[in-house]
N, C-alpha and C positions, 0 to 999 in steps of 0.2 A: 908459367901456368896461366890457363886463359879463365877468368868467370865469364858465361856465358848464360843474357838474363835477360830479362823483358825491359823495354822503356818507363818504365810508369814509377810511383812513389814507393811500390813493392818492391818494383827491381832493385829501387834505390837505396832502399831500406837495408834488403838483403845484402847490395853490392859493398854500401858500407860496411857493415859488421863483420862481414867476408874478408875484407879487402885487409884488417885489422888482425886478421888471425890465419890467413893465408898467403903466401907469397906468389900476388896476384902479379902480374905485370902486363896483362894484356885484359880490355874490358870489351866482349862484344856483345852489343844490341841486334835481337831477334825477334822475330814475330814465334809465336807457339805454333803455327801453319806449317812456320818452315822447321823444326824440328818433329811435329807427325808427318809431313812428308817428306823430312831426310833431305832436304835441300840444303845443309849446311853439313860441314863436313866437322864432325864431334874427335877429339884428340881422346885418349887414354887419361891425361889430366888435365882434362877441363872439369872445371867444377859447374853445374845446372843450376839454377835457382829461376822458382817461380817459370816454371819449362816445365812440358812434359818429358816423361821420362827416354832416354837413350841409353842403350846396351852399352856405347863403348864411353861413355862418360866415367869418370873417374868416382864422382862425387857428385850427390843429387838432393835436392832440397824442394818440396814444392806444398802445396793444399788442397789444390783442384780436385773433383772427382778423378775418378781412373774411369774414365769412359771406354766404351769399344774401337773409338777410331785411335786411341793411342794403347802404344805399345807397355805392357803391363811390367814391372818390377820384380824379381826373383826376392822369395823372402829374403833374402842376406843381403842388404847393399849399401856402400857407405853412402853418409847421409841422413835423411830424414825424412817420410811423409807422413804427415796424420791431416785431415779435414781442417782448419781452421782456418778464422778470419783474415789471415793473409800468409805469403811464405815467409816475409820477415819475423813471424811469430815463432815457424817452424825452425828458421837459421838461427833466430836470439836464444833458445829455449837451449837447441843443440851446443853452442857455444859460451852461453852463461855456465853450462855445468862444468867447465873447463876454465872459464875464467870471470869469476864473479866483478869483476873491475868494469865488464861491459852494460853491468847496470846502468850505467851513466846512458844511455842510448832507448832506455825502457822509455820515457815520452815519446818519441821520435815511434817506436814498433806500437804503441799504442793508437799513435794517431793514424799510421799505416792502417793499424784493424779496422779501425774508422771508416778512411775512405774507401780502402779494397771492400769492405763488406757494405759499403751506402751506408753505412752507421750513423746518418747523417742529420742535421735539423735544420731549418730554411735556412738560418742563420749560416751556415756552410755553405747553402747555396748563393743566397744573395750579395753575403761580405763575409766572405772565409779569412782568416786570419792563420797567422802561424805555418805549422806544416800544411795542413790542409789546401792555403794558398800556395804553397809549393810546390805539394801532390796534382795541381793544376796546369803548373808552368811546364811539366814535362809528362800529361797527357797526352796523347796526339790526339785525340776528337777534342781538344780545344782549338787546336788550330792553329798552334803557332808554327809549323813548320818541322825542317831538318833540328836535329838537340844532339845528335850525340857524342860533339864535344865539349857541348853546353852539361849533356849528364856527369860526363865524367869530372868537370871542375866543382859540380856537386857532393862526389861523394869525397877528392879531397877535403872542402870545402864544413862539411857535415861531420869529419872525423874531427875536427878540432875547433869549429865552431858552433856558438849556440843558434838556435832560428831565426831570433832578432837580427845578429850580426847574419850570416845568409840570405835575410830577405833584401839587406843594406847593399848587398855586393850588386855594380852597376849592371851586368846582364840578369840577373834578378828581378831586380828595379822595373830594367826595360820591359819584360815580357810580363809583368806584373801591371804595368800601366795598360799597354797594349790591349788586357784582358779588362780593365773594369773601362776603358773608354771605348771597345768595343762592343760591350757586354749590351748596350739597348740594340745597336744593329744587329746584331745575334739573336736577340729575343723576337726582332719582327723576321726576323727570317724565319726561324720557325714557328710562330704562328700561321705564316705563307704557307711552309711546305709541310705541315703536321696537320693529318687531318684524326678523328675517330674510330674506330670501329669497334665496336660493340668494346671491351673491357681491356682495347689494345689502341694506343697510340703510336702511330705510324709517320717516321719521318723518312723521306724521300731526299739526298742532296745530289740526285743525280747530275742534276740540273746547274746548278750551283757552281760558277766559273769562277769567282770568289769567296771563298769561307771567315766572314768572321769571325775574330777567336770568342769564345763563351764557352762557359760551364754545361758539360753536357746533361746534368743533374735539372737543368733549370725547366725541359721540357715537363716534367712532372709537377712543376709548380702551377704551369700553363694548361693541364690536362688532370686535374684532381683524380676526377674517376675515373681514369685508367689507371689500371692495375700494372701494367705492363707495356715496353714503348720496343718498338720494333724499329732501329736504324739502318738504313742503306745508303750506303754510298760506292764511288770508285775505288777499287783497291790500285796499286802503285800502278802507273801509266794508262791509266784504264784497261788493263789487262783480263781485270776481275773483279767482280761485284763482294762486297764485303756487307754480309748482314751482319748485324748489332743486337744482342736483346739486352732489357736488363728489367727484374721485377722497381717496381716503383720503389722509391723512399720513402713516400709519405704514405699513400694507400699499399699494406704490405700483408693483401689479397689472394695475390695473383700463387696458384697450385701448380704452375709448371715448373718440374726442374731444366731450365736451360739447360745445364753442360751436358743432360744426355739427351735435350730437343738436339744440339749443334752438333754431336757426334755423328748423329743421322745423317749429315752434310759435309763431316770431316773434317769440323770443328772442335769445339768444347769448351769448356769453362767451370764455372761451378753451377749450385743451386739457383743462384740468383740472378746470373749474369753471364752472357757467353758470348761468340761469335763463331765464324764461319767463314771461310770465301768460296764464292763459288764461280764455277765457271760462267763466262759470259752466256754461252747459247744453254745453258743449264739455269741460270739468277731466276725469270720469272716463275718456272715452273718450280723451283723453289723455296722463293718468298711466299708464293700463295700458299704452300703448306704450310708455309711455318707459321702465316697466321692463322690458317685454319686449325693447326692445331693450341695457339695460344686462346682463341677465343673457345674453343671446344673443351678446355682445359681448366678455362675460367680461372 
């Protein structure tokens, strides 16, 4: 049986709990792009988490809106959706009612809401600690790279040890360092490539042959009054342009819902945060909408 689930401190969250109450033996990392457009091929018992939804999936867990560009859920289906601050909330919820012993994992899906929802305070951004430093090392807009042998010694790793013991483990460590003595080169990069517009902050890395790892949270520390930050960059081989939004953490202003701005482009995400890829000869005249509509939106 395969869990099939995003890269990020959600998937992770999820994949633990999962992994603990299903007879997982296979863990694949996905982008949400390539399950609305069917670019991966879905088993009859695959289990979904934090993924939009798929007809021939077995088992489905997610939070995200149910936008237009993804394919919608028949009332009956095993699994779980409701709206909340992440899916690890929606998998804990679903499988504590079946075995209360998973309480032990309640910090862990806590801190999850945290970061999936920006739930955040500077202190997170400038010296996160605990999960939250974690939730970082298997971001991909921090910039460390390939992970997804690195994820899965995390969620053995997470099933029987505490944080402290996890952050100690040496490829932990490494990519942990990596991030706070990179984190000033990260900060002048985007001050370069972030400019204003009117209640939207806009960063550009098209550019950008090197990316240093940093917090991608930290632009809103750097751009107060924006409401809202709009990221671009190359999606894999430069095939495809990958816009980013995400409402700010600290100014939490901004009246657009992302995940049905990014559906409009065949994306999605939730209220607060979303993406997209678009096509190359398609990117500019899309980006421009998309801040037109973020600054129109206010």
């Amino acid at each position: 049986m395969r869990l099939v689930t995003r890269a990020d401190l959600d998937g992770l969250a999820s994949a633990v709990i999962i992994t603990m109450k299903e007879a997982i033996d296979e863990i694949l990392l996905v982008h949400p792009q390539d399950i609305t457009d069917k670019r991966v091929e879905i088993r009859s018992d695959d289990i979904l988490a934090n993924l939009p939804y798929h007809p021939s999936a077995g088992k489905w867990f997610d939070h995200h809106l149910l936008t237009e560009s993804n394919e919608k859920p028949p009332t009956e289906f095993e699994g779980r959706h409701r709206l909340a601050p992440s899916a690890a909330r929606v998998v804990y919820e679903y499988y504590l009612e079946q075995d209360p012993s998973l309480e032990r994992f309640a910090k862990l899906v806590d801190e999850t809401d945290r970061l999936d929802a920006a739930q955040l305070t500077p202190d997170d951004v400038e010296s996160p600690q605990g999960y939250i430093l974690l939730g970082y090392t298997i971001d991909s807009r921090t910039g460390l790279g390939n992970f997804e042998e690195y994820f899965r010694q995390l969620v053995a790793w997470l099933r029987t040890l505490s944080i402290e013991e996890v952050l100690q483990q040496p490829e932990v460590r490494r990519r942990v360092d990596r991030i706070r003595n990179e984190q000033e080169e990260f900060r002048s990069l985007l001050q370069r490539n972030s400019f204003q517009v009117n209640n939207v902050v806009v960063t550009d890395l098209r550019e950008i042959e090197r990316l240093p790892a940093g917090n991608r949270f930290l632009v809103y520390s750097l751009f107060p009054e924006a409401n809202v930050s709009l990221r671009v960059h190359w999606g894999p081989s430069r095939q495809s342009v990958v816009a980013a939004v995400g409402h700010s953490i600290f100014n939490r202003t901004c009246k657009t819902s992302v995940g049905d701005l990014m559906s409009r482009f065949g994306g999605g995400g939730h209220r607060g945060a979303g993406t997209c890829i678009l096509p190359i000869e398609k990117a500019a005249e899309a980006i421009d909408e998309i801040l037109f509509e973020l600054q129109a939106n206010g």
